[in-house]
N, C-alpha and C positions, 0 to 999 in steps of 0.2 A: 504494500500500500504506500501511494506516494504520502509524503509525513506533509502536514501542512506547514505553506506559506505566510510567515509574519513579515510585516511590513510596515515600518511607517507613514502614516499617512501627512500628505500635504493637504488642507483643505482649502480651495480658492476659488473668487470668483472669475472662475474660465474653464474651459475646457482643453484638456491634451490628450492629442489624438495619437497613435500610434504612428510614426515617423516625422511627429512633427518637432519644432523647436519652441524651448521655452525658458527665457532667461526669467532671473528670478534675482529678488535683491532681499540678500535676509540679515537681518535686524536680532531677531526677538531670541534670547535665549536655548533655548528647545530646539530650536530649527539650524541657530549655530553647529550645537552639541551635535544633532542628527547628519549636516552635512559630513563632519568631524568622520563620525562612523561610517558612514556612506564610502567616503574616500579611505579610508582604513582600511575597511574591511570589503572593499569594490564591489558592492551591491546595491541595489535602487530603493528607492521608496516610491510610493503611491501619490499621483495627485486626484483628487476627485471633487467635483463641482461644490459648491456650498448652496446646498437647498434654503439655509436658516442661519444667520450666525453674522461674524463677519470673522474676516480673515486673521486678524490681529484679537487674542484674548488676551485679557490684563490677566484673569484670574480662572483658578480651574474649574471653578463651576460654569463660565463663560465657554470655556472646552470643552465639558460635557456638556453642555446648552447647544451646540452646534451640531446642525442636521447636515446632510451630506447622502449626495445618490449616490446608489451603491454598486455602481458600476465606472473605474475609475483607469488609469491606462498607468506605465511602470513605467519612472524616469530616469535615467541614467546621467549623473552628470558628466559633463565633454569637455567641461573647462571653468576656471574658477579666475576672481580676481580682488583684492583688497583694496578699494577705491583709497582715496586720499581721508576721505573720510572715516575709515575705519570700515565701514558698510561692507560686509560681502557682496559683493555678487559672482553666483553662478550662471551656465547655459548647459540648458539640460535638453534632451531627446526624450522625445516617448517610445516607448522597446512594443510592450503588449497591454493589450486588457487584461482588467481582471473584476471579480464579483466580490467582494464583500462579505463573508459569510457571518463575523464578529467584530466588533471592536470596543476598546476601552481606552478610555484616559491615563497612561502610565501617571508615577509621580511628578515628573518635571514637566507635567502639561502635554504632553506628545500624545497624538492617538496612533495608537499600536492599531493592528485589523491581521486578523486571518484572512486570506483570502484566497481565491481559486484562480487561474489562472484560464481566460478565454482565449478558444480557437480564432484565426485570424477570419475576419469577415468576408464573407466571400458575394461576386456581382455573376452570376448563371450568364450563361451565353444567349439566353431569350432577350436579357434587356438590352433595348436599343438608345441611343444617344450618347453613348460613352464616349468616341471618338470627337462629338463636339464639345464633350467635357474637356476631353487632352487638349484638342489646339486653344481651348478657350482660356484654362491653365498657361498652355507654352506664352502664349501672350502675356499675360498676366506677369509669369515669373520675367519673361525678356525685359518687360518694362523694368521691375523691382533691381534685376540685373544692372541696368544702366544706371540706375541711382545708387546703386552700390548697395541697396538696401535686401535684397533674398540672394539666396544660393545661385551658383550658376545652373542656367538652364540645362546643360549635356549632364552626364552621369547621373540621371534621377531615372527611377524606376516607372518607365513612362507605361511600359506594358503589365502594371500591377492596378485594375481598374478602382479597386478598395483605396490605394496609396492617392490615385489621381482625385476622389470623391471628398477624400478625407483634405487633403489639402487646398482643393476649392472652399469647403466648408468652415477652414481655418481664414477664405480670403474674403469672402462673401459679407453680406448683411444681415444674417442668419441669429436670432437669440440664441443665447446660451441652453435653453430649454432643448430647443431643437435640435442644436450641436450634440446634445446628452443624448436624444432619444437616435441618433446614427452613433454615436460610440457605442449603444447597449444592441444597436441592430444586427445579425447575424446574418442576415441578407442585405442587398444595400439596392438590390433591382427599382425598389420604388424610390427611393434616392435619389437614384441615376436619372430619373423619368422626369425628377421634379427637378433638380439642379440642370437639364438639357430644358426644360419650360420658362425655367428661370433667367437661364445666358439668351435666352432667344427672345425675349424680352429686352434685355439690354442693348442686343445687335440690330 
């Protein structure tokens, strides 16, 4: 039997999608301590949306007061940097999903979670409009490109239709709600249908 997954969690308000990026500036005590062990001991923790709460707790019944869906994606950090200020900041990736099965407020404020780890989302060969999702993407990223502001466009995973949906999703005008309800989606075919209605609107 696989032994279960603990993991600390981040809770914030956004969503991280599996291959996406996510710089992060941390401050607060707990989250120090957590990066500390992360990079120690080279394993991820959890970020997952805040249903209730706010991001920043002074105090640990504020911690435990915080709701949070339970479907959240594994961040790995990529790189780290000590402002002038003192300030951490890191930039993290998201690696996979995962579920939620428990969690609790350790002592020093941190929420711990069991959790399960989900299979990667898959888009069936029925749905149609994916290819105007990719060029509508390549553009996108080409702009971001010339401002210096996204990755380069070559070496991305253009033939992975799940990588292209989730990445539009990250670019869009999309609620945070609905960003949740495709990170918890195991299929993405009706995704695909609404984000190809959506760029065709634009164009």
């Amino acid at each position: 039997m696989t032994p279960p997954l603990i993991l600390p969690l981040f809770p914030l308000h956004t969503v991280l999608f599996p291959g996406g990026y996510l710089p992060l500036r941390i401050f607060e005590t707990r989250y120090i301590d957590m990066v500390r062990a992360c990079l120690r001991e080279s394993r991820a923790f959890g970020v997952v949306l805040i249903k209730q709460g706010e991001e920043v707790c002074a105090t640990e019944s504020a911690a435990v007061a915080t709701a949070f869906y339970p479907v959240g994606t594994t961040a790995q950090i990529v790189d780290t940097d000590l402002a002038p200020d003192g300030m951490l900041h890191i930039d993290t990736q998201g690696i996979q999903r995962f579920r939620v099965v428990r969690s609790w407020v350790a002592r020093d404020g941190l929420v711990q979670a069991e959790v399960q780890l989900i299979p990667d989302a898959v888009v069936t060969e029925l749905a149609t409009g994916v290819d105007r999702l990719r060029d509508f993407l390549r553009r996108i990223m080409a702009d971001e490109a010339s401002d210096s502001l996204g990755a380069p466009v070559i070496d991305q995973p253009w033939d992975d239709p799940a990588w292209v949906v989730y990445r539009l999703m990250e670019r869009l005008p999309i609620k945070f709600e609905d960003r949740q309800r495709v990170l918890g989606a195991e299929r993405l075919d009706f995704t695909v249908r609404h984000l190809s209605l959506m760029i065709a609107a634009f164009e």
